[in-house]
N, CA and C atoms as a LAMMPS dump frame, in Angstrom:
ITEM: TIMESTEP
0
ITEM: NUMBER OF ATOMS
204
ITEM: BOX BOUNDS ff ff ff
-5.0000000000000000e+02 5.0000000000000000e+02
-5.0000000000000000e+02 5.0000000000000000e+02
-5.0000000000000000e+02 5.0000000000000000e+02
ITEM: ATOMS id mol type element x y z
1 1 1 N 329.117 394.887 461.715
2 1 2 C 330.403 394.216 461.592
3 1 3 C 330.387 393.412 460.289
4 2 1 N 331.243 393.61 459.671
5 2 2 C 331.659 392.823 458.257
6 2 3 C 331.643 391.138 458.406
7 3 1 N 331.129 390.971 457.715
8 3 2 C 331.283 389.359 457.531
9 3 3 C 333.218 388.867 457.451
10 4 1 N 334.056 389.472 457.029
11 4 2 C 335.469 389.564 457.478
12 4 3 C 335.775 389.656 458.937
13 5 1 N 335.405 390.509 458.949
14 5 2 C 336.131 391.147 460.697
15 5 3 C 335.152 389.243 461.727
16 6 1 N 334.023 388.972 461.053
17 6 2 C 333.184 387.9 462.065
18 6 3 C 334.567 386.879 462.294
19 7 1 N 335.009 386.37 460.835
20 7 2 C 336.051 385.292 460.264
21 7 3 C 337.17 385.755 461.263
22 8 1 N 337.794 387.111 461.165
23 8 2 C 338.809 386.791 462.089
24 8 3 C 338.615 386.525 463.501
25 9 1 N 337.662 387.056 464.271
26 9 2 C 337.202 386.959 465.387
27 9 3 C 336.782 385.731 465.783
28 10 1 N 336.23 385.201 465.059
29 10 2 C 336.1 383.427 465.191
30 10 3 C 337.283 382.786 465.085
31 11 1 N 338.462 382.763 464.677
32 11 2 C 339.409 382.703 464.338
33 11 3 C 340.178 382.955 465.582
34 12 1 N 340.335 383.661 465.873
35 12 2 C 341.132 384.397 466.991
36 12 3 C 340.633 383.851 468.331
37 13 1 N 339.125 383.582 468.26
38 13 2 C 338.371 382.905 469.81
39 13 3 C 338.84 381.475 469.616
40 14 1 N 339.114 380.816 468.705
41 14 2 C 339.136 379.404 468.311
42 14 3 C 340.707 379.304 469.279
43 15 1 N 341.806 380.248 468.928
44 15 2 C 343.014 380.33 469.381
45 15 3 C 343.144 380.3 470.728
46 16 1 N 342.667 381.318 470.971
47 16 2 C 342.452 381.822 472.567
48 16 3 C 341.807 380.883 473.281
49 17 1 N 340.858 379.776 472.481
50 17 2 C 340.424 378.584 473.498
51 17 3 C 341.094 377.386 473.606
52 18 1 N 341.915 377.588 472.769
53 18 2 C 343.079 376.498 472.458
54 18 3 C 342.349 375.097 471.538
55 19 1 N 341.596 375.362 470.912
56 19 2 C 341.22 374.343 470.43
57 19 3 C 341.908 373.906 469.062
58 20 1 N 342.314 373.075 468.892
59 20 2 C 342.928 372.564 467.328
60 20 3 C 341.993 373.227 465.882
61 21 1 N 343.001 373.856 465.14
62 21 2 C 342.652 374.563 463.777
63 21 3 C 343.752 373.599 462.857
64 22 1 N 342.916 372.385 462.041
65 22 2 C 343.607 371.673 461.582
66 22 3 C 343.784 372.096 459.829
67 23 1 N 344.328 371.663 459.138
68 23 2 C 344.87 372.185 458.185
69 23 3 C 343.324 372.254 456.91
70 24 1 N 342.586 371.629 457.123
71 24 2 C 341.436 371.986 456.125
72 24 3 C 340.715 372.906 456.769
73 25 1 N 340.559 373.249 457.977
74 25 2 C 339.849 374.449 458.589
75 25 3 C 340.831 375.634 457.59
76 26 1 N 342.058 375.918 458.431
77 26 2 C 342.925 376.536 457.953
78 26 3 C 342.905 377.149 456.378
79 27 1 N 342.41 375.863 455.75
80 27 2 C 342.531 376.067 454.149
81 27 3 C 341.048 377.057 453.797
82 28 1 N 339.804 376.46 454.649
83 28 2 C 338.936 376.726 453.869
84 28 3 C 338.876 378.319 454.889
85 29 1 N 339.151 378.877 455.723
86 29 2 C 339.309 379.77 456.248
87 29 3 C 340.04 380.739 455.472
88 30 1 N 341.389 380.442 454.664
89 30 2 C 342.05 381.181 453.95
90 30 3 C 341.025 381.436 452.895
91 31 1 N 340.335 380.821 452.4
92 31 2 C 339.335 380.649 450.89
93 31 3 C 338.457 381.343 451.123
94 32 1 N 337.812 381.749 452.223
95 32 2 C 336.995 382.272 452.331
96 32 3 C 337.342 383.894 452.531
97 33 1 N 338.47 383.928 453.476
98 33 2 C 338.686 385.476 453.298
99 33 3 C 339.296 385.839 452.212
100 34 1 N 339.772 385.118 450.936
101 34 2 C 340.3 385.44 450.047
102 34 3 C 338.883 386.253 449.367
103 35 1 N 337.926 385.002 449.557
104 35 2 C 336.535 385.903 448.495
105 35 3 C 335.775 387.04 449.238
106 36 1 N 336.252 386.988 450.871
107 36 2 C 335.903 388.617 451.285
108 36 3 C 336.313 389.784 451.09
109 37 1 N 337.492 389.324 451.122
110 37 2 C 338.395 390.675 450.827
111 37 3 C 337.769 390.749 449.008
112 38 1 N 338.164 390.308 448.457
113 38 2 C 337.415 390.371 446.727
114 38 3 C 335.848 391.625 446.933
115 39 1 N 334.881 390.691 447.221
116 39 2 C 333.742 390.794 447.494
117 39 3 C 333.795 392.416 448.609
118 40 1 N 334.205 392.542 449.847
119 40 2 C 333.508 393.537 450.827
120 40 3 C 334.799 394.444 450.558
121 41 1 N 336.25 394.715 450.247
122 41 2 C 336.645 395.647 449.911
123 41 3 C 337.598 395.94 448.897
124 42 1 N 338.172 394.988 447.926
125 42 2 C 338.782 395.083 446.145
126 42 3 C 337.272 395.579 446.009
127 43 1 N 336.712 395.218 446.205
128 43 2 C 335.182 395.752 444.594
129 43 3 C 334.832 397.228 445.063
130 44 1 N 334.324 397.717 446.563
131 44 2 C 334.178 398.97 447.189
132 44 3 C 335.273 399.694 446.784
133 45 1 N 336.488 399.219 446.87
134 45 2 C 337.487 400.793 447.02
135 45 3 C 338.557 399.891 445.939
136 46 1 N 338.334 399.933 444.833
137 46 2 C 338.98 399.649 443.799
138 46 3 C 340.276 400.413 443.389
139 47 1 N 341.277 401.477 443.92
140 47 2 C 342.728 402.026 444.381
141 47 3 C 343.092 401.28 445.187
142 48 1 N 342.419 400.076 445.648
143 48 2 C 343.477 398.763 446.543
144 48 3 C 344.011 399.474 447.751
145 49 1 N 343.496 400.457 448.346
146 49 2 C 343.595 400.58 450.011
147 49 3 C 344.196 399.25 450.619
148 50 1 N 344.922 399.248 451.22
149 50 2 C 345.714 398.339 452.497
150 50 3 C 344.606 397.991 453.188
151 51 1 N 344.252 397.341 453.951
152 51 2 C 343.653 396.592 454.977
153 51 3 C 343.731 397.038 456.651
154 52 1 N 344.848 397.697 456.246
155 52 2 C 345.192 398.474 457.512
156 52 3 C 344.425 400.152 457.326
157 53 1 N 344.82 400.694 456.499
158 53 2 C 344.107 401.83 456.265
159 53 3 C 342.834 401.567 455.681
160 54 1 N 341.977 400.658 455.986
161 54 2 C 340.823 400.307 455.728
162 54 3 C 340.123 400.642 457.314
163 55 1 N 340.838 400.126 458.258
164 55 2 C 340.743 400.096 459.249
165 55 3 C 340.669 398.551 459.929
166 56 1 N 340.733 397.754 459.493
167 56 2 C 341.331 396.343 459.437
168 56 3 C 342.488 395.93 460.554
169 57 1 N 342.02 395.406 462.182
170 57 2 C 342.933 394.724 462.474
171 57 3 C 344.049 393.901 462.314
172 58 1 N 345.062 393.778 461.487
173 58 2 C 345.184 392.44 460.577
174 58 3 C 346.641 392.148 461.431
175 59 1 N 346.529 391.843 462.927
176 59 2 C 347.466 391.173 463.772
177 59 3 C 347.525 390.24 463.72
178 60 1 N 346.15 389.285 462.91
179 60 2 C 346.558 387.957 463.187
180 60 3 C 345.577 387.257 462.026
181 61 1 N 345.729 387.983 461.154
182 61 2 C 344.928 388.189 459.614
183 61 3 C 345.485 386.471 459.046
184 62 1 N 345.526 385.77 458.322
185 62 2 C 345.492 384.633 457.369
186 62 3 C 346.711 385.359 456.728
187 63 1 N 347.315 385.044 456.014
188 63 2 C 348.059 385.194 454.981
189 63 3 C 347.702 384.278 453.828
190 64 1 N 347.407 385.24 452.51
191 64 2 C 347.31 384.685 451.432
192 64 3 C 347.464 385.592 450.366
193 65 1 N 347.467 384.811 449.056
194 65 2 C 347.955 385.517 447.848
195 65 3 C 346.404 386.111 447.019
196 66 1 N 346.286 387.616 446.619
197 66 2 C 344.892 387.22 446
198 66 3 C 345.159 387.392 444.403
199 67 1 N 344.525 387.166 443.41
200 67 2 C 344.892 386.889 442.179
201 67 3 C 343.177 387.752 441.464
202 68 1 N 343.467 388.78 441.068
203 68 2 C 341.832 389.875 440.853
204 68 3 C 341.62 389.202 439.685
């Protein structure tokens, strides 16, 4: 399992337990999958494949901007 897919899944258990995700979690959570996605699939498949056709759950993915 990708060090990505861990982030959302932690992410997603954090939800499902109802515990508070306060806005610097939030931030540094976005920061971090910004440099995964960079790092585990922009650098591997450099034609910028979707995330979805990666095979990428992304129901409940972060939203962010990435800047290569």
């Amino acid at each position: 399992m990708s060090t990505l897919s861990e982030l959302y899944i932690t992410m997603e258990n954090l939800r499902k337990l109802n515990l508070p995700i306060d806005e610097r979690l939030k931030q540094e959570a976005a920061k971090l999958e910004a440099d995964l996605i960079r790092s585990e699939i922009l650098r591997k498949h450099p034609k910028k494949y979707t995330l979805y056709a990666l095979g990428f759950d992304c129901s409940f993915a972060l939203a962010i901007t990435i800047n290569p």
